[in-house]
HTML snippet that shows the backbone in 3Dmol.js (N, CA, C, O; Angstrom):
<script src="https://3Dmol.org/build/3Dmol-min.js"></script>
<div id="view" style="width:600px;height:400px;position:relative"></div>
<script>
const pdb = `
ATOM      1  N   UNK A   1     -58.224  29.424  12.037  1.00  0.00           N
ATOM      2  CA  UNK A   1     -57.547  30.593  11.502  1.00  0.00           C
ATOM      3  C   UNK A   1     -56.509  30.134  10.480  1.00  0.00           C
ATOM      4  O   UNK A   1     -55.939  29.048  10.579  1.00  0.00           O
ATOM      5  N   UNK A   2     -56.326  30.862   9.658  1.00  0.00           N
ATOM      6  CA  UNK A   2     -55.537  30.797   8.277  1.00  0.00           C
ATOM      7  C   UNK A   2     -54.665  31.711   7.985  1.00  0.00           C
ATOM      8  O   UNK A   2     -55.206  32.807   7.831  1.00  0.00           O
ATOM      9  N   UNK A   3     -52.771  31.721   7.748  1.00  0.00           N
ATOM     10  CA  UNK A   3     -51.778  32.179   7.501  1.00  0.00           C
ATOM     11  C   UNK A   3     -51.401  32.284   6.555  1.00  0.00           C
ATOM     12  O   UNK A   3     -52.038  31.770   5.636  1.00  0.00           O
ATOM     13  N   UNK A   4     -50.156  33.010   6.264  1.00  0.00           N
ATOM     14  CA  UNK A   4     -49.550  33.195   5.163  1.00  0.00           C
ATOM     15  C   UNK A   4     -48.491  32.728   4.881  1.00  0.00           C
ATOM     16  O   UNK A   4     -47.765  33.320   5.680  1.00  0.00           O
ATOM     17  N   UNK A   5     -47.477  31.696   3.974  1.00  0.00           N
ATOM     18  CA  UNK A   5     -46.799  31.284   3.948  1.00  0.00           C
ATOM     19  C   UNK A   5     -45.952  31.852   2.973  1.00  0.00           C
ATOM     20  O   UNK A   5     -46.455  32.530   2.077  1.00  0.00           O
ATOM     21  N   UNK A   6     -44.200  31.587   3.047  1.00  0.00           N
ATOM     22  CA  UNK A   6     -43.753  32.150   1.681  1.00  0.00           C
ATOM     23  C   UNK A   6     -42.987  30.408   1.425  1.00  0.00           C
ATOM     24  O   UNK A   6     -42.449  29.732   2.301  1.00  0.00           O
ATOM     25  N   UNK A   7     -43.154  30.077   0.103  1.00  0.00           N
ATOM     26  CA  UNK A   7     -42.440  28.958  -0.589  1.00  0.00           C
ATOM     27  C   UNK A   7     -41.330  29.518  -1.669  1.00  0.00           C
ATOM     28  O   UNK A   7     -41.116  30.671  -2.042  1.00  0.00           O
ATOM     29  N   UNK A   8     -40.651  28.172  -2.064  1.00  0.00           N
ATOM     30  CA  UNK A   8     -39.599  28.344  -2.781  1.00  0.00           C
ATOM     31  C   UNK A   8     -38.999  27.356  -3.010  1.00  0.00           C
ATOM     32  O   UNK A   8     -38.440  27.163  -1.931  1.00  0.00           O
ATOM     33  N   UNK A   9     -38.629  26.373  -3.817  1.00  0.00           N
ATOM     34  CA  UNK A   9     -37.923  25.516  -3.972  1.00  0.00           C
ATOM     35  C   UNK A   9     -36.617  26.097  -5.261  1.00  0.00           C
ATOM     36  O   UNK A   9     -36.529  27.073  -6.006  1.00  0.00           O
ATOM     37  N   UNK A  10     -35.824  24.963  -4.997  1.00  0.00           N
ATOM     38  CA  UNK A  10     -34.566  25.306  -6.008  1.00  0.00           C
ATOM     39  C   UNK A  10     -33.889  23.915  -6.395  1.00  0.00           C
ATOM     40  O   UNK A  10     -33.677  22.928  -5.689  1.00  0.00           O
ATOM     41  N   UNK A  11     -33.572  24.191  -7.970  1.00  0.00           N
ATOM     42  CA  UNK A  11     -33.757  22.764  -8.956  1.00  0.00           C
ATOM     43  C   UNK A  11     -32.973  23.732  -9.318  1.00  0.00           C
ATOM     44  O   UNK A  11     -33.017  24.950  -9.487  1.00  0.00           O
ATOM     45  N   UNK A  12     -31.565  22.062  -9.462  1.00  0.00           N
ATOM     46  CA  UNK A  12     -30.707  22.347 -10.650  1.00  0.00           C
ATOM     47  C   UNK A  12     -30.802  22.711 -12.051  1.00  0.00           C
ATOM     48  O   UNK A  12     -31.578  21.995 -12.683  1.00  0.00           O
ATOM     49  N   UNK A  13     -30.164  23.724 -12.777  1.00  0.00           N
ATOM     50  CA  UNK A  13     -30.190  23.705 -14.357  1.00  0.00           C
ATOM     51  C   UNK A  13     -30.377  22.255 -14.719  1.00  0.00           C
ATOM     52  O   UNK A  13     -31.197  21.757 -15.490  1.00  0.00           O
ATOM     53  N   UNK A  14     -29.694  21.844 -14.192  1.00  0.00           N
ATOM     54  CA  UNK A  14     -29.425  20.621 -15.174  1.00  0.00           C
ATOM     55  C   UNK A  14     -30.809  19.419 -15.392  1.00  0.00           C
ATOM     56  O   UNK A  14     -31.082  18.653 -16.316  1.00  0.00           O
ATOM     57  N   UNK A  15     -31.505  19.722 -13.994  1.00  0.00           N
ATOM     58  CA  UNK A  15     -32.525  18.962 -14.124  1.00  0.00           C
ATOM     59  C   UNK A  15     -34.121  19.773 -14.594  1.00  0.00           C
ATOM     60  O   UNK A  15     -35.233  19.251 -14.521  1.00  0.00           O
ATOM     61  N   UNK A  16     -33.839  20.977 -15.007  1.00  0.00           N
ATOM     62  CA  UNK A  16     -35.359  21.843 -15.222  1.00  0.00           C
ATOM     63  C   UNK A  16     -35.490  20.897 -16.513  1.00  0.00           C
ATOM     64  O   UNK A  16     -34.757  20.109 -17.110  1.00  0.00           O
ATOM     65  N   UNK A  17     -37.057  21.475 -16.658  1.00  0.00           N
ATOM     66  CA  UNK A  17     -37.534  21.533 -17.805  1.00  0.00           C
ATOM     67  C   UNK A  17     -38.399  19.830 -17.778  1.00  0.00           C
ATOM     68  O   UNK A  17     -39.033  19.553 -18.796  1.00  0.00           O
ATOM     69  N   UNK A  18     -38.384  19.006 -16.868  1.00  0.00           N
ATOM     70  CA  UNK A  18     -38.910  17.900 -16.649  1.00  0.00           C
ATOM     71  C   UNK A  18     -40.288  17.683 -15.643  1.00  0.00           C
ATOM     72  O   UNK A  18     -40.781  16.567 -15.477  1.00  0.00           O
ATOM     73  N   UNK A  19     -40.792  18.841 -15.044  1.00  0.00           N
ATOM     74  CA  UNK A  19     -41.897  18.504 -14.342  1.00  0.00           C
ATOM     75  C   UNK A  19     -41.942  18.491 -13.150  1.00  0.00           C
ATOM     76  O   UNK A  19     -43.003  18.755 -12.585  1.00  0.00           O
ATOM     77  N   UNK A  20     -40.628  18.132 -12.335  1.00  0.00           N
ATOM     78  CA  UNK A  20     -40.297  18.281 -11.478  1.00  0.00           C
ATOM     79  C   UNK A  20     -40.802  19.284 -10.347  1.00  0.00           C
ATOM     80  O   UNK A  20     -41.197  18.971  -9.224  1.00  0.00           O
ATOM     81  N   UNK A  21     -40.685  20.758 -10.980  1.00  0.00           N
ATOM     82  CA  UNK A  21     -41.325  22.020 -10.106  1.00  0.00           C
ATOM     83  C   UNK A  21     -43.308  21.778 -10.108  1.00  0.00           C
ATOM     84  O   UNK A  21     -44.262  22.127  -9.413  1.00  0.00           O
ATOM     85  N   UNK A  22     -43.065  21.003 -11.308  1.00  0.00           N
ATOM     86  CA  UNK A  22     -45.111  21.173 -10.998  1.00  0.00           C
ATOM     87  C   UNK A  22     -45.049  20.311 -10.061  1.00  0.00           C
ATOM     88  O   UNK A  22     -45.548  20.723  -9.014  1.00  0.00           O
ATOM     89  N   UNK A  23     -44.489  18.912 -10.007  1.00  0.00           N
ATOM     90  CA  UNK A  23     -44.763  17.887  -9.073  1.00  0.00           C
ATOM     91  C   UNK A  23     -44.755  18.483  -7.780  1.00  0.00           C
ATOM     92  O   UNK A  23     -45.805  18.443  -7.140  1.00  0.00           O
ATOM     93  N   UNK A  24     -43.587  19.119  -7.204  1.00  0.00           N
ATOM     94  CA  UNK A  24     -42.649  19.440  -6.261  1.00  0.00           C
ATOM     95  C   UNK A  24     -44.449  20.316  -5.538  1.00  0.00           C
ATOM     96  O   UNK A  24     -45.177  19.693  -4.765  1.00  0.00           O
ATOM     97  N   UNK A  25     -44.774  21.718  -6.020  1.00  0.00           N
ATOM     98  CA  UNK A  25     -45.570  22.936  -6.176  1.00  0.00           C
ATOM     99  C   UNK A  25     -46.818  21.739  -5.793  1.00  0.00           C
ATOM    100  O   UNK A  25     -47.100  21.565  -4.607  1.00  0.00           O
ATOM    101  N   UNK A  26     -47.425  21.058  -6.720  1.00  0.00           N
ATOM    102  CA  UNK A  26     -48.561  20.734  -6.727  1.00  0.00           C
ATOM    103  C   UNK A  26     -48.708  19.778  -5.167  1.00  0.00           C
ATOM    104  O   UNK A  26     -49.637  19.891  -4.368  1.00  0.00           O
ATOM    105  N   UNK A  27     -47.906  19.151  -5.079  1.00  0.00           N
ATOM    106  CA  UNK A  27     -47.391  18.508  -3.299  1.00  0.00           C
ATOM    107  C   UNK A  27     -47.719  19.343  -2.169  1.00  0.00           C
ATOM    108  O   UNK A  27     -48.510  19.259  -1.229  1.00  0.00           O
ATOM    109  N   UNK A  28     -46.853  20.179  -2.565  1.00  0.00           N
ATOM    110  CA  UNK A  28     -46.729  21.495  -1.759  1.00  0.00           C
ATOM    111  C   UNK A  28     -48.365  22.154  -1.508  1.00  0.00           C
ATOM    112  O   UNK A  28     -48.829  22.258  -0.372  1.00  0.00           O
ATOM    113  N   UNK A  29     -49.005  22.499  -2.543  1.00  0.00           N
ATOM    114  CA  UNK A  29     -50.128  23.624  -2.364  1.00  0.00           C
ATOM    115  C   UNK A  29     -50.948  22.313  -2.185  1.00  0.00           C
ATOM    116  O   UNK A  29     -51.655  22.515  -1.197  1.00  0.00           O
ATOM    117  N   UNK A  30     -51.143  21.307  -2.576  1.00  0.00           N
ATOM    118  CA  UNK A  30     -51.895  20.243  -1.744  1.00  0.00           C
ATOM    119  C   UNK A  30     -51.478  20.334  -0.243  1.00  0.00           C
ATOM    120  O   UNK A  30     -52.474  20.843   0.271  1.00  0.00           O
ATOM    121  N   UNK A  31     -51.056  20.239   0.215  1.00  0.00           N
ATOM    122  CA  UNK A  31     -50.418  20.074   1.766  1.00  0.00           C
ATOM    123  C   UNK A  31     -50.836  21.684   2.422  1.00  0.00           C
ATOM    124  O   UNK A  31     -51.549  22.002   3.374  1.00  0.00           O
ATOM    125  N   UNK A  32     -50.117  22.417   1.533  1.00  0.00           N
ATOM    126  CA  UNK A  32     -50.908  23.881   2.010  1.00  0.00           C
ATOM    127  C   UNK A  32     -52.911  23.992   2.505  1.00  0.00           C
ATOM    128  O   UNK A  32     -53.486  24.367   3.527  1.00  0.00           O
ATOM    129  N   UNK A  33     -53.415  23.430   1.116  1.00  0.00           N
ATOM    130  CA  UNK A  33     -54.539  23.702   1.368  1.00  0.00           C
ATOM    131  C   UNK A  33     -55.280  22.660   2.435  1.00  0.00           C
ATOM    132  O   UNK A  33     -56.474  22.475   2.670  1.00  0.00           O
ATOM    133  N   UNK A  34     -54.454  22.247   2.809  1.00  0.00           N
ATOM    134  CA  UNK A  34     -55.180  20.929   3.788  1.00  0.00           C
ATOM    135  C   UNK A  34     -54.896  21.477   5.013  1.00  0.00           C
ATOM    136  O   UNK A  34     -55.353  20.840   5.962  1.00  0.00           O
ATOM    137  N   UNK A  35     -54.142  22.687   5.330  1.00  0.00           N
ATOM    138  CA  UNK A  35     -53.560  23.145   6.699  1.00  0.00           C
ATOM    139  C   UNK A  35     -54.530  24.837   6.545  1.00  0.00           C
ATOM    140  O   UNK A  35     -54.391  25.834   7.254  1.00  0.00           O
ATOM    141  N   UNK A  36     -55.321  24.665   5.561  1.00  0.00           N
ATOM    142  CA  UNK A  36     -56.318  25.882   5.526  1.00  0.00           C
ATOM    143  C   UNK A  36     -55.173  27.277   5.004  1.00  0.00           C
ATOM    144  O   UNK A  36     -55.593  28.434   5.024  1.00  0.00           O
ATOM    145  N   UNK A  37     -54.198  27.056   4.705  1.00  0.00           N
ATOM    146  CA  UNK A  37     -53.588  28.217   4.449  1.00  0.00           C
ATOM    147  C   UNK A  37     -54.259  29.371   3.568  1.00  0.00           C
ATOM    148  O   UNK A  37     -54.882  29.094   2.543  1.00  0.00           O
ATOM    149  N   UNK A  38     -54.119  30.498   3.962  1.00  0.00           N
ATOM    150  CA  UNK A  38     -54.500  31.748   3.263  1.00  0.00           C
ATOM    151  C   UNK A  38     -54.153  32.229   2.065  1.00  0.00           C
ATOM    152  O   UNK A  38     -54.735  32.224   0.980  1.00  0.00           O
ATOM    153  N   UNK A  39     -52.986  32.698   2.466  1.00  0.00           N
ATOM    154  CA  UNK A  39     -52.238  33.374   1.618  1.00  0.00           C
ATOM    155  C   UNK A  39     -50.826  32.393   0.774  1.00  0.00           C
ATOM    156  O   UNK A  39     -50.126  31.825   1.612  1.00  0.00           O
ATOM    157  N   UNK A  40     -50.504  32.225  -0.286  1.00  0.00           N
ATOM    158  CA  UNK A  40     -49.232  32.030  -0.593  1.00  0.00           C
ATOM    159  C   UNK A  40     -48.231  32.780  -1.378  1.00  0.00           C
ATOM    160  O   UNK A  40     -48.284  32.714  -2.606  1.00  0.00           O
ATOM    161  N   UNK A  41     -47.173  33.602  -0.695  1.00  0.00           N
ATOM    162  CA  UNK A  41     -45.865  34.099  -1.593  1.00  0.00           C
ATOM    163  C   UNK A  41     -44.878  33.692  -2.514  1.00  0.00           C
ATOM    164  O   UNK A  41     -44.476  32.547  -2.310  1.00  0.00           O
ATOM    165  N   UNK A  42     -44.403  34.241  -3.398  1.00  0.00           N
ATOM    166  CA  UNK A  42     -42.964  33.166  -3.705  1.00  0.00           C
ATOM    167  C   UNK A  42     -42.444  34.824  -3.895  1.00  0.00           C
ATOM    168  O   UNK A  42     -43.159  35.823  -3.974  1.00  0.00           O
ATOM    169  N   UNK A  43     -40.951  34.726  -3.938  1.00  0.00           N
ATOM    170  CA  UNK A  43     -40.040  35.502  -3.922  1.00  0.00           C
ATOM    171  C   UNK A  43     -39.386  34.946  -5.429  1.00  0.00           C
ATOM    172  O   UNK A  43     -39.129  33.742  -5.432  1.00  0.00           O
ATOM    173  N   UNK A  44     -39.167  35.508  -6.384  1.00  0.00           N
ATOM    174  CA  UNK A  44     -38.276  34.915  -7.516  1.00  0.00           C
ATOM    175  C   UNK A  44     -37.100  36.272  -7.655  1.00  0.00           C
ATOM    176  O   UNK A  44     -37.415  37.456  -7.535  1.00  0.00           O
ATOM    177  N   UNK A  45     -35.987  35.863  -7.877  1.00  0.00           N
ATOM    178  CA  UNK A  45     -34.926  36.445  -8.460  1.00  0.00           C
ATOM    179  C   UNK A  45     -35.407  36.718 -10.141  1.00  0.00           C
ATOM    180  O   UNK A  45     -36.032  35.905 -10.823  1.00  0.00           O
ATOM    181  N   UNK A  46     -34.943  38.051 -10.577  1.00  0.00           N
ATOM    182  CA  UNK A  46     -35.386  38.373 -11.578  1.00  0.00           C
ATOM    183  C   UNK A  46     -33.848  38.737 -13.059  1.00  0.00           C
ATOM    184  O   UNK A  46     -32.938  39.490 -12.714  1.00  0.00           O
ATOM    185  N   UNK A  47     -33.820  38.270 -14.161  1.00  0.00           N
ATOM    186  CA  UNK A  47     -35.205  37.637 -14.754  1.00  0.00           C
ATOM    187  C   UNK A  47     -34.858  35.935 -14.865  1.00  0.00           C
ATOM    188  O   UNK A  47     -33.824  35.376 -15.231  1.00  0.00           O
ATOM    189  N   UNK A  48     -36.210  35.346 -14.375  1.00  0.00           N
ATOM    190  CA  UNK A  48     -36.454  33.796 -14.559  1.00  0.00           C
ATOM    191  C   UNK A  48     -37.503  33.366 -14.931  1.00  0.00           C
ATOM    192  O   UNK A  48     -38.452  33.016 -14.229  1.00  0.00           O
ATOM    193  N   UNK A  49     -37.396  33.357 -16.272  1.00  0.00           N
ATOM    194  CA  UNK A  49     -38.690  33.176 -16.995  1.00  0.00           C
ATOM    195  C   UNK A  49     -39.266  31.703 -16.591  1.00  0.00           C
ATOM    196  O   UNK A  49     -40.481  31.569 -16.730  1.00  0.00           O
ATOM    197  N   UNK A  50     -38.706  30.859 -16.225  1.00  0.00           N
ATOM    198  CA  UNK A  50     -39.249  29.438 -16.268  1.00  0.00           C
ATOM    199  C   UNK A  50     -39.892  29.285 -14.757  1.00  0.00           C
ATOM    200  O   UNK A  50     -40.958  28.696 -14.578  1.00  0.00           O
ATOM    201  N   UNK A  51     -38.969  30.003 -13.472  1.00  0.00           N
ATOM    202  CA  UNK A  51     -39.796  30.339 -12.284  1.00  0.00           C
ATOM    203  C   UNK A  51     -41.046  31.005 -12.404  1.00  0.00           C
ATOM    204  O   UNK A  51     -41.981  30.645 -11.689  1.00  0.00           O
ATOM    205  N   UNK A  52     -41.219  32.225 -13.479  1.00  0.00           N
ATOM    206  CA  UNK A  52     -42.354  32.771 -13.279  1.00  0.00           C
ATOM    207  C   UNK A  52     -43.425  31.870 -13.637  1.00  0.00           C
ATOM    208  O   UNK A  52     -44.266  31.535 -12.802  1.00  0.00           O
ATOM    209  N   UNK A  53     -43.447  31.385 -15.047  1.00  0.00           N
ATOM    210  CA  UNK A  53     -43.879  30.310 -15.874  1.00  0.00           C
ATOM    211  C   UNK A  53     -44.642  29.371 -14.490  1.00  0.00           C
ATOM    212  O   UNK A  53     -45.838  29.397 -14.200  1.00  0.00           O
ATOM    213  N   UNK A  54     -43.710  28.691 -13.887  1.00  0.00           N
ATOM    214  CA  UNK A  54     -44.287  27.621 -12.818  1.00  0.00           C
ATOM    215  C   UNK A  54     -45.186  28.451 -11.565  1.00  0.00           C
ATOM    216  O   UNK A  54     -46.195  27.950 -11.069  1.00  0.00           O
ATOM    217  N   UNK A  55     -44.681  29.691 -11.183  1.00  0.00           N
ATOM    218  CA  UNK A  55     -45.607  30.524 -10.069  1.00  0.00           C
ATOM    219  C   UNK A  55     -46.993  30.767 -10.785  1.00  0.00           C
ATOM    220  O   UNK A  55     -48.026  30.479 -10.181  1.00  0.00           O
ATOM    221  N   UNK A  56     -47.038  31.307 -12.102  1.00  0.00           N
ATOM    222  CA  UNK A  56     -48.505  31.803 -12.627  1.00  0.00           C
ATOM    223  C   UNK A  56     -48.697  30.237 -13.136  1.00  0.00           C
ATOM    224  O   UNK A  56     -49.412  30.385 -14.126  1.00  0.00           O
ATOM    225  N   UNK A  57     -48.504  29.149 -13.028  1.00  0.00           N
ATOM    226  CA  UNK A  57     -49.322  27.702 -13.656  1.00  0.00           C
ATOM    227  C   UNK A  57     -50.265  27.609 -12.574  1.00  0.00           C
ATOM    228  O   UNK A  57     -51.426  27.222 -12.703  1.00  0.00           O
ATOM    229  N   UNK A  58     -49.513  28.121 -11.087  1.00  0.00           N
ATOM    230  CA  UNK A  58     -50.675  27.703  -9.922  1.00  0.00           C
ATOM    231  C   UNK A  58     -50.886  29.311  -9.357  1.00  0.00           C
ATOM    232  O   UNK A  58     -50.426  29.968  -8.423  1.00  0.00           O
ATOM    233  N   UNK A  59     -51.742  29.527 -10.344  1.00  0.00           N
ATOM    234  CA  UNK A  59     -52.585  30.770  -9.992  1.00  0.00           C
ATOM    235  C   UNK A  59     -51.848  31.918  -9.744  1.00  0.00           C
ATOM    236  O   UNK A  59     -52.603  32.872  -9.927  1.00  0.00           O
ATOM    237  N   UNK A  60     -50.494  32.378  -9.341  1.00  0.00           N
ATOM    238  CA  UNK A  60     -49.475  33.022  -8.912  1.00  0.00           C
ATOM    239  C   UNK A  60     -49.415  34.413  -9.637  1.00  0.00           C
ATOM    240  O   UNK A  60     -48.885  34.334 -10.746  1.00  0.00           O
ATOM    241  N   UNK A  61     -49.772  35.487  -9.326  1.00  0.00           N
ATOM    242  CA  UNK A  61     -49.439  37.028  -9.976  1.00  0.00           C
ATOM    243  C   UNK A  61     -48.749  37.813  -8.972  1.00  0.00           C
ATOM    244  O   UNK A  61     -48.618  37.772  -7.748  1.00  0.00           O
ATOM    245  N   UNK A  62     -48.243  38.749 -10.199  1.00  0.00           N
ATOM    246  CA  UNK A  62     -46.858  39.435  -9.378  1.00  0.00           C
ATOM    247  C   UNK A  62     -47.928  40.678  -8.783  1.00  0.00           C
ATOM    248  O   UNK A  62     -48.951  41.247  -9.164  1.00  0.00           O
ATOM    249  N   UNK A  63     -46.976  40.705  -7.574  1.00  0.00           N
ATOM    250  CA  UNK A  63     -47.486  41.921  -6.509  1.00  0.00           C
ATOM    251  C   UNK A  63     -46.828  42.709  -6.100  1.00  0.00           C
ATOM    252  O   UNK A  63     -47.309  43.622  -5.429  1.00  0.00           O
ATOM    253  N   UNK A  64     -45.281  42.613  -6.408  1.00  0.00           N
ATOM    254  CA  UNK A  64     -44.038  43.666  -6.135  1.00  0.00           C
ATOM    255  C   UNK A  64     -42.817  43.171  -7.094  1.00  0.00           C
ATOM    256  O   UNK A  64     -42.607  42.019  -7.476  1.00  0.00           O
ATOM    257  N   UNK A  65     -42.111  44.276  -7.365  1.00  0.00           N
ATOM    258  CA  UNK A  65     -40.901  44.339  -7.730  1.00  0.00           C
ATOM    259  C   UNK A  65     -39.989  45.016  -7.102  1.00  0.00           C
ATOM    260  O   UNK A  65     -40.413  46.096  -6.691  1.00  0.00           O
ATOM    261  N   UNK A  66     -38.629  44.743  -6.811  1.00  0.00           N
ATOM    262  CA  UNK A  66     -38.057  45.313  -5.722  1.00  0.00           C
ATOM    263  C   UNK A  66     -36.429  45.584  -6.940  1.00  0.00           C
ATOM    264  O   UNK A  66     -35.825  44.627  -7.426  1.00  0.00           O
ATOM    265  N   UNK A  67     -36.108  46.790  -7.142  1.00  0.00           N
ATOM    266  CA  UNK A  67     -35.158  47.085  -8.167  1.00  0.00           C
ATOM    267  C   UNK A  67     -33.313  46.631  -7.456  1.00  0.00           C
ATOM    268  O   UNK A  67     -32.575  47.329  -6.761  1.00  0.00           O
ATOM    269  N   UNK A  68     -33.145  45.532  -7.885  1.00  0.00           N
ATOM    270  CA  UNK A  68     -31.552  46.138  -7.745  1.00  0.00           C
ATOM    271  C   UNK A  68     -31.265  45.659  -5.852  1.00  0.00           C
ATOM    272  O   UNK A  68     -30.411  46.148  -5.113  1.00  0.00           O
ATOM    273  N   UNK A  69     -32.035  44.853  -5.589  1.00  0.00           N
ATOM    274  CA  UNK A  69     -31.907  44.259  -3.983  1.00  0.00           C
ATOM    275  C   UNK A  69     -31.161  43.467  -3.469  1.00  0.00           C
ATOM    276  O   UNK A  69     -30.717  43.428  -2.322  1.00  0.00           O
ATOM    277  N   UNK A  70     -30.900  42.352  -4.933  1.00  0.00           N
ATOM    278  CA  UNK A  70     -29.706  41.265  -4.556  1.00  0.00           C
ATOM    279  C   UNK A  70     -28.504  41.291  -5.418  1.00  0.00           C
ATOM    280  O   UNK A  70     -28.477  42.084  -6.360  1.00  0.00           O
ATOM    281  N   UNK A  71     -27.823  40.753  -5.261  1.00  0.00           N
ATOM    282  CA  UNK A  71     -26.475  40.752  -5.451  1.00  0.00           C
ATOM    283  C   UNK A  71     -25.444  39.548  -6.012  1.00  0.00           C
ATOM    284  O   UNK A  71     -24.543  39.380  -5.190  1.00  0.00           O
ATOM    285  N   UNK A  72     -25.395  39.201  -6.468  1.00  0.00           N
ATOM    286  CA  UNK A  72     -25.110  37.452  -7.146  1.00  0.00           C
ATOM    287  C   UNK A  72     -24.075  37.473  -8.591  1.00  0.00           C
ATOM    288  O   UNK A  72     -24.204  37.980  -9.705  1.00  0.00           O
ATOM    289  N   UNK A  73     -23.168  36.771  -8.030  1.00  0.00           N
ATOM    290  CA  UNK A  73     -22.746  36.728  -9.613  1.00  0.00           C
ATOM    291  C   UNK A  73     -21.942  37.485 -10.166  1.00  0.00           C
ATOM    292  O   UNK A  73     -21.413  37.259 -11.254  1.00  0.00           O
ATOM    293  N   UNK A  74     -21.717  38.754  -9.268  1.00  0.00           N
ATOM    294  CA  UNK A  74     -21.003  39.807  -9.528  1.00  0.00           C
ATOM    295  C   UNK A  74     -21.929  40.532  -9.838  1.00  0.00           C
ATOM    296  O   UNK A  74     -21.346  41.460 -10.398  1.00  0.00           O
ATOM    297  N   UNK A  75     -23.604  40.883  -9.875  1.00  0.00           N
ATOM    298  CA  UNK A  75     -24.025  41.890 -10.606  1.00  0.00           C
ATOM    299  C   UNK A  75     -25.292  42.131  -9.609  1.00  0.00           C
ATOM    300  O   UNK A  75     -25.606  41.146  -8.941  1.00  0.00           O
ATOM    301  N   UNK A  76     -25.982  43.199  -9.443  1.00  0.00           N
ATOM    302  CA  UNK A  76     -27.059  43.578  -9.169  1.00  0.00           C
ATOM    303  C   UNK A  76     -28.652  42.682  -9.580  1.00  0.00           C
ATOM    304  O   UNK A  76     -28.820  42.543 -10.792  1.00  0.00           O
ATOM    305  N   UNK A  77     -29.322  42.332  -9.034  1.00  0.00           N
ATOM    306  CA  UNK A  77     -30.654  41.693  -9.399  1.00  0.00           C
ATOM    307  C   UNK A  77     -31.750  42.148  -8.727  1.00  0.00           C
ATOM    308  O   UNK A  77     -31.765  42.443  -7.532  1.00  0.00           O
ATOM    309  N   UNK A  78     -32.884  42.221  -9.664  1.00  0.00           N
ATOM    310  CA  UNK A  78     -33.913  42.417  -9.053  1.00  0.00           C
ATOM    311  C   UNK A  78     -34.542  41.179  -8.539  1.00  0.00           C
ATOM    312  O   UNK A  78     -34.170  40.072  -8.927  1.00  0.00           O
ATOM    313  N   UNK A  79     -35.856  41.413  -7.337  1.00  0.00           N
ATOM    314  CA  UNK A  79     -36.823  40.444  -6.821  1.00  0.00           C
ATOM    315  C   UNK A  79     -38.228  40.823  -7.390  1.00  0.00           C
ATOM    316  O   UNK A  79     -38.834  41.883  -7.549  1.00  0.00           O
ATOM    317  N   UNK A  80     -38.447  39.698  -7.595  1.00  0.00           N
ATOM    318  CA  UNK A  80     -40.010  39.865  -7.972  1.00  0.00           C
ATOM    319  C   UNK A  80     -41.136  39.127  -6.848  1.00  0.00           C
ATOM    320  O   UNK A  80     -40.414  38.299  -6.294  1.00  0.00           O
ATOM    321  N   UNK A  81     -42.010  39.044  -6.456  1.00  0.00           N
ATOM    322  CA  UNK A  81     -43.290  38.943  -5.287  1.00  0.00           C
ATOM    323  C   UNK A  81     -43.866  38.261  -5.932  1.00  0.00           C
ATOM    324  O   UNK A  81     -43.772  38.626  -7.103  1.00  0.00           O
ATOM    325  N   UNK A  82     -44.613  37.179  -5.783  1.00  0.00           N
ATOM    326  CA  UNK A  82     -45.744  36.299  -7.029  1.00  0.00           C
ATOM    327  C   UNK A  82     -46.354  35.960  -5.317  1.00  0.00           C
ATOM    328  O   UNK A  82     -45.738  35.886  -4.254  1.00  0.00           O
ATOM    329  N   UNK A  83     -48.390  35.748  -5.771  1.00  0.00           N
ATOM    330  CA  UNK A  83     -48.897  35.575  -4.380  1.00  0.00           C
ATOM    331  C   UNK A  83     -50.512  35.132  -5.360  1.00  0.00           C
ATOM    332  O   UNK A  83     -51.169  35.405  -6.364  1.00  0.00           O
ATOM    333  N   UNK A  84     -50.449  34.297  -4.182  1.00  0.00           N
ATOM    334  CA  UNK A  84     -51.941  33.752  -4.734  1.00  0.00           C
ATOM    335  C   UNK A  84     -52.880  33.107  -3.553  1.00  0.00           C
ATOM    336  O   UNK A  84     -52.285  32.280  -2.863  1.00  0.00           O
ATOM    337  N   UNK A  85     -54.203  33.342  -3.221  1.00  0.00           N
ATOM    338  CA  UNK A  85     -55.085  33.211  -2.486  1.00  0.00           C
ATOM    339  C   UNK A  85     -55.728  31.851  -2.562  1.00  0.00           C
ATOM    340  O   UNK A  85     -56.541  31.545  -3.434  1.00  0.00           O
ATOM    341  N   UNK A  86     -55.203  30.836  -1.336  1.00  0.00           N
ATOM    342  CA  UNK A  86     -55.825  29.941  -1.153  1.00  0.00           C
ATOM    343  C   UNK A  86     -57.275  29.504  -1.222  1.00  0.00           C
ATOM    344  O   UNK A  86     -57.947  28.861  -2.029  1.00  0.00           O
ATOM    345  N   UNK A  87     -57.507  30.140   0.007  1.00  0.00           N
ATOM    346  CA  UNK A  87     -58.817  30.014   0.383  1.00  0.00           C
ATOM    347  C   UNK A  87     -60.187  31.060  -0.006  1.00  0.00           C
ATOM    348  O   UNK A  87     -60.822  31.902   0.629  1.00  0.00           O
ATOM    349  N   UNK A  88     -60.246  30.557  -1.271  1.00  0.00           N
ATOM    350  CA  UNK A  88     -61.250  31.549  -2.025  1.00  0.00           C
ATOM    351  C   UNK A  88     -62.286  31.112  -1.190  1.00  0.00           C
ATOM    352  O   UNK A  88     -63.419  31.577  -1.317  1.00  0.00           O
TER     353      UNK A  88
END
`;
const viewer = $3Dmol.createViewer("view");
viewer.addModel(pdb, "pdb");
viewer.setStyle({}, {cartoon: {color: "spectrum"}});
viewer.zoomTo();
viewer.render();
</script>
């Protein structure tokens, strides 16, 4: 039998933009698919173009938007849902 997992990692500004999240992701959904996993979620804070960027590199499309849920910073933020099917 096969589950659903939600992932997420978090990388400093200072270090994006180096590969890091593919390495990190590609580890990750290797290890996933070896445990037969089903389903995979990510939750992104919205807007993060470079999170989305890395969720849709490994197959990842959005499946919800949630308006105005979190709170950070002093200001209101939305969540966005990204999900992609392991075990085709």
């Amino acid at each position: 039998m096969s589950f659903t997992v939600e992932v997420s990692i978090y990388l400093s500004h200072q270090i994006t933009s180096r590969g890091l999240g593919t390495q990190l992701y590609n580890a990750l959904f290797s290890s996933l698919r070896e445990k037969s996993v089903h389903i995979v979620i990510g939750g992104i804070t919205l807007p993060n173009a470079a999170s989305i960027a890395l969720h849709e590199k490994f197959g990842m499309e959005k499946v919800a938007h949630f308006k105005e849920v979190g709170y950070k910073f002093g200001k209101w933020l939305d969540v966005g849902y990204w999900q992609v099917k392991l075990d085709k």
